[in-house]
C-alpha positions, 0 to 999 in steps of 0.5 A: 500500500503506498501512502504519502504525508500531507502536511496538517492545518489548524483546520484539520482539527475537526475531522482528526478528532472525529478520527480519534474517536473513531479509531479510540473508542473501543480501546477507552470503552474496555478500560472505563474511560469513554468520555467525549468531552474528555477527549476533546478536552485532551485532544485540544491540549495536544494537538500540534498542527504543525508536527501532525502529518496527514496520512493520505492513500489514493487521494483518502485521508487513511489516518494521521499521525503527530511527530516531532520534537520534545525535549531531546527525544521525538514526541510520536502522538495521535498515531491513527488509521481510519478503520477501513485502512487498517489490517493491510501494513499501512500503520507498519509503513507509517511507522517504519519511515517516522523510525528511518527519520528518528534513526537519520536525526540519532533521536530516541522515539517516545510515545505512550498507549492506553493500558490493554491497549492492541497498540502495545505488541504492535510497538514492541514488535517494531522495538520499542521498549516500556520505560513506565506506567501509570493508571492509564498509560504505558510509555515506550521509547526506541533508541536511535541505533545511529545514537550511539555511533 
């Protein structure tokens, strides 16, 4: 499946919202945290249009995805596949050319998924690595192979 980055706008916000909800839901619902109003609040505190990337298939918006600079680290967030998209390796590509980046800048990848959440193998396949939790959240982080050369 071939895919390419658009970059997002403040006036995005709307649909890649709609597109959390969509993609989240299940996973908030298994652990007693759907709230839409909480969502949004938190989505609002952290959406950074100008480190999100559109993810576009065939001229679709197939999912988003929000990287770029945290501290000394690259911050991965709000990483979504529309449902329709997903199960074909397309999360796998967007993933595999945010790590190429992350390895070409010698930066260490952060990010955090929901406890029970699928997402977690789906990381850990890809080698990343746990570094804490808390009630909620699991935090990974994958070291750059090129930060200690």
């Amino acid at each position: 499946m071939h895919f390419h980055f658009s970059p997002a706008h403040p006036d995005d916000f709307d649909k890649l919202f709609a597109l959390r909800l969509l993609t989240m839901r299940e996973s908030l619902e298994r652990i007693g945290r759907f709230d839409p109003q909480r969502a949004l609040e938190r989505f609002q505190n952290s959406f950074r249009p100008q480190h999100t990337r559109l993810i576009i298939v065939k001229d679709q918006l197939a999912g988003c995805v929000a990287f770029g600079a945290h501290e000394d680290d690259l911050l991965l967030e709000h990483f979504y596949i529309a449902p329709q998209f997903q199960g074909h390796g397309l999360g796998s590509l967007v993933l595999s050319q945010l790590i190429t980046e992350a390895e070409q800048a010698k930066k260490t990848i952060t990010l955090s998924v929901l406890q029970q959440s699928d997402a977690a193998r789906f990381y850990e396949k890809h080698g990343f690595h746990k570094t804490g939790e808390d009630e909620w959240d699991i935090y990974y982080a994958r070291i750059s192979a090129r930060h200690f050369t």
